[in-house]
N, C-alpha and C positions, 0 to 999 in steps of 0.2 A: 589466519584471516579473521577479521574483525569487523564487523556491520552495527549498523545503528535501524531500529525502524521506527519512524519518525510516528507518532502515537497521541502527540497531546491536541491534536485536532478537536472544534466544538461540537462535530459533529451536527450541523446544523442541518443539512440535509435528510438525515435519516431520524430525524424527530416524528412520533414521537419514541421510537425505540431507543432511541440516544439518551433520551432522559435516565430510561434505566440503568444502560449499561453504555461506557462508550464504544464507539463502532469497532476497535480491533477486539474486543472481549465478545463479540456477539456472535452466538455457537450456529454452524453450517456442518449440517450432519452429525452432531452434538458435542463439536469441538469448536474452542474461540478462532478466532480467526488466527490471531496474533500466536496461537498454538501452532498453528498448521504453517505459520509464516518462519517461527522457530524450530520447525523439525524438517523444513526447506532447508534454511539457513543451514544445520548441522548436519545433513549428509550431504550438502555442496560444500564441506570443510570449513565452513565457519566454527571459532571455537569459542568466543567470547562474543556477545550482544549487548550493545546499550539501548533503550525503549525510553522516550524521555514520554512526559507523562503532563496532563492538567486534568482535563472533563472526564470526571468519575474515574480518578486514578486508583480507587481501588478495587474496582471493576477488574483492570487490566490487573492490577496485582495477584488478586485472587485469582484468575483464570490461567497465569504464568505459574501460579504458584502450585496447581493442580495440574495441570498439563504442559511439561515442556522437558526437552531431552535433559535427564540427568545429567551428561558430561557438559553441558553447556554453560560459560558463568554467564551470569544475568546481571547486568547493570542499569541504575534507574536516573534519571534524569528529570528531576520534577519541577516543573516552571509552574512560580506563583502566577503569572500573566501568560498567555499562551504565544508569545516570541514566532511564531511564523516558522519556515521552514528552515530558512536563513540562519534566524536567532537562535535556533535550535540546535542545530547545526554548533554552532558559535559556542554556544554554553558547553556543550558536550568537546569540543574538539581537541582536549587533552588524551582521551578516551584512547585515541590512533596518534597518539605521541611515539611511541614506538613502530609506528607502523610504516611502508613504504606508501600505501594508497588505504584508500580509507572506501567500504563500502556502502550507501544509505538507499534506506527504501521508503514506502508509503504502508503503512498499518492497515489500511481498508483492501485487500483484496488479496485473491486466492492465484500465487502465482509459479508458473515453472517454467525453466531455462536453464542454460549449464551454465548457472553464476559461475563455477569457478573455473571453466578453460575462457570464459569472456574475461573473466576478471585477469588474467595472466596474460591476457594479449592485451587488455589497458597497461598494464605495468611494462611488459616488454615494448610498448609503442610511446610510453615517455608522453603521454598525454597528460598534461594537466587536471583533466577530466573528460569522463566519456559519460552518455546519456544513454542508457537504452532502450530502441525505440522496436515496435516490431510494425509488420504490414498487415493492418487491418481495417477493414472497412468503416468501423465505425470512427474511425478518426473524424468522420468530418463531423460529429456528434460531442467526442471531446476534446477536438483540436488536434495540431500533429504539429510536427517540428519539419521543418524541410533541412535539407543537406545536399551539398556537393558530390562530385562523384568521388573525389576523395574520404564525403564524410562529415567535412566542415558544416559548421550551422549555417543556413542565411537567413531560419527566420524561428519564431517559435510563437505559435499560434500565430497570429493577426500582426505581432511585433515586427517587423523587416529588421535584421541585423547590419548597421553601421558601420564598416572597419574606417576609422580614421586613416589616414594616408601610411603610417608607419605602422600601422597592424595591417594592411593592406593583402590578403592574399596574394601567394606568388603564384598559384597553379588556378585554373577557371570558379569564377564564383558563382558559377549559375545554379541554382537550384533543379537535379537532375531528378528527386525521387522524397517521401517524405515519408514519415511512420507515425506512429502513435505513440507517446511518452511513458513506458510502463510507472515512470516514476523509482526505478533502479538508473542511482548515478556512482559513479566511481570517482574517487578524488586524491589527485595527487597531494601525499598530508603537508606540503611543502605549502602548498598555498591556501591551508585554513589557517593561518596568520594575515594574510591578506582580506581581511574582513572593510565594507562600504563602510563608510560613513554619513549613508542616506538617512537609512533605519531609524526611526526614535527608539525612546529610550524608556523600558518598562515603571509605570510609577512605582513599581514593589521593589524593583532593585536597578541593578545599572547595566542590567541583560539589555542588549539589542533586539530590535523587533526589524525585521526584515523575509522576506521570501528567496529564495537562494536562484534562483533562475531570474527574477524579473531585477531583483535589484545587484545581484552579485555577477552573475556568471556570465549574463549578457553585457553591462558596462563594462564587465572585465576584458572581456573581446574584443569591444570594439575601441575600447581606450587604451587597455595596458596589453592586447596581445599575448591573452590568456588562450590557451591550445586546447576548445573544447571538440571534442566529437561524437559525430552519432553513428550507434553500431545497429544499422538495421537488420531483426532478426527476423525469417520467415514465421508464419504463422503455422507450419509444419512442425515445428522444434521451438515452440516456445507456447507459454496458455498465460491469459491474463483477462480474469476476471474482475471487473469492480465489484465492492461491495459497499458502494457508498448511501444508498436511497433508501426505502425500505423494498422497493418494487425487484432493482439488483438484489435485495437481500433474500429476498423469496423467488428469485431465478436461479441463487448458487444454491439454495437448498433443494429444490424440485430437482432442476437438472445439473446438477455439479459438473463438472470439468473432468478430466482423467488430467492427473499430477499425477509424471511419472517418476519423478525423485520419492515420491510417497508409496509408491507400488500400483501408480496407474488409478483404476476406477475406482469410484468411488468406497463399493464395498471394502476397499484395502486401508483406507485412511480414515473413515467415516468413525465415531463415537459410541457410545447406547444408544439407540435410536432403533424405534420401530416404523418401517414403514406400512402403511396403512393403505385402506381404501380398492377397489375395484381395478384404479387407473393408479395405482401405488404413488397416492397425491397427496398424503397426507403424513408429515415426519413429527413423530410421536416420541418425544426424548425422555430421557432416564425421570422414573419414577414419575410420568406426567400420567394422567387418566384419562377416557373418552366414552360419556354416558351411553348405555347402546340407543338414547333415539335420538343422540347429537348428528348431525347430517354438517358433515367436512367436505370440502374437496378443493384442491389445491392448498393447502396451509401448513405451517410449522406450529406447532404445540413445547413450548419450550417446560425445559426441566422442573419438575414438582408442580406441575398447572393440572385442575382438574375445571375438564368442561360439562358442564352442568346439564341435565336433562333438558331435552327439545331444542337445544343451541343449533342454530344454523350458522355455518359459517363458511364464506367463499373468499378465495386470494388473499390471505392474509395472515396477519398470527398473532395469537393468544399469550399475550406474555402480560407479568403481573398482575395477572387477575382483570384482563381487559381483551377484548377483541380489536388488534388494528390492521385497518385494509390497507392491502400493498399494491394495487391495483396500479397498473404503467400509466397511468393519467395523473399517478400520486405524487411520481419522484420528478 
């Protein structure tokens, strides 16, 4: 098995901590994210990774380079221009030349499922591509895909899905149920040769710039009768956290998630980190300090940071020698 996690995002939301580092390098429980997404990936049998790369690529480097499963090969993918999901996709797609389906995910969030009996029922079902989706409520917050009772797409987000007369469904199109898009897609490698020709064209090179859902997978459907589906997973057997904003990024560190491919709670995956405080509100990472009359509660303290006498500080984190608030009115 073979995955890509798509990584060269501006990270523009989670400014200003993006500036420092980009969002998959950014440590939750005192590991990168993009850490915790590659030791996902390799005991759900993943054995080779490509990470394609632009905003602070060496952020991600160094943090792969210090935390990620030794048996794993690591491959990089560096876009002078940041090519969208699409483009991305496009530039990499020799990667799964050898491969029958090709696995790609999102670099911001902290996620568990059993990639790999989903991924062997995409391959055994000859889908072209599968989306996986799970049931949760916050979908109406960041959208959701609707599906068939087969599975079939009919819409994704706000979009309504098209089929022209000869991609037409043979079995009911109606939209029976919908999920939330983990951003885990599966791709028959047969049709990463089939790339739009919507996308422009990077000024640094002759890389395509496109999104792979809005501009690829949906025209693909409803023009050429591309066979995508959505595998909706309960919210029982599946965890998916963002870690897009800074406010998400001080909700995975307070209250992490149990990742049972990691060993469940958090204590089992977690990094050097102390947690602090009365209301154990405070995660105190390797080699960081905390003055005894600084007054914390709720915060992250990232690595090598010392908080200076009399510091007050609520909802937020201390990184680079700054205090910045993450408060839910932020992201």
């Amino acid at each position: 098995m073979r995955a890509m996690i798509l990584a060269a995002g501006l990270g523009t939301r989670m400014r200003p901590l993006s500036d420092l580092r980009a969002k998959p390098a950014l440590p939750v429980r005192g590991r990168p994210v993009i850490s915790l997404l590659l030791e996902f990936l390799a005991r759900q049998g993943c054995e080779s990774v490509m990470i394609n790369l632009h905003h602070r690529a060496e952020s991600i480097r160094r943090a792969v380079e210090h935390d990620h499963p030794r048996d794993l090969e690591i491959h990089w993918s560096e876009e002078a221009t940041p090519l969208g999901t699409g483009g991305g996709i496009q530039r990499a797609a020799s990667f799964f030349i050898d491969e029958e389906s090709a696995i790609v995910l999102a670099g911001d969030m902290l996620l568990d499922l059993p990639l790999k009996d989903l991924f062997e029922r995409h391959v055994e079902g000859g889908m072209d591509a599968t989306l996986l989706l799970r049931d949760d409520d916050r979908s109406s917050h960041f959208g959701s895909i609707g599906i068939t009772s087969s599975g079939e797409l009919t819409r994704v987000g706000k979009r309504t899905i098209h089929r022209e007369k000869h991609c037409a469904l043979t079995a009911d199109d109606t939209e029976v149920t919908h999920g939330l898009f983990t951003s885990v897609r599966f791709f028959r490698t047969e049709i990463l040769t089939d790339w739009p020709t919507c996308g422009s064209e990077s000024p640094e090179s002759k890389d395509s710039v496109f999104e792979d859902l809005r501009d690829w997978l949906i025209p693909g459907i409803e023009s050429r009768g591309l066979r995508v589906r959505g595998e909706l997973l309960p919210k029982e057997s599946s965890t998916w956290e963002p870690v897009g904003t800074p406010a998400e990024y001080l909700r995975a560190n307070l209250t992490p998630p149990d990742l049972p491919t990691l060993g469940g709670a958090a204590k089992n995956w977690s990094g050097e980190v102390s947690i602090l405080g009365s209301n154990q509100s405070v995660i105190l990472s390797d080699r960081a300090s905390v003055d005894s009359s600084a007054k914390l509660n709720r915060c992250v303290i990232w690595e090598g940071e010392k908080i200076p006498s009399d510091f007050v500080g609520e909802s937020g984190v201390y990184a680079g020698g700054v205090f910045v608030p993450c408060s839910e009115n932020l992201s």
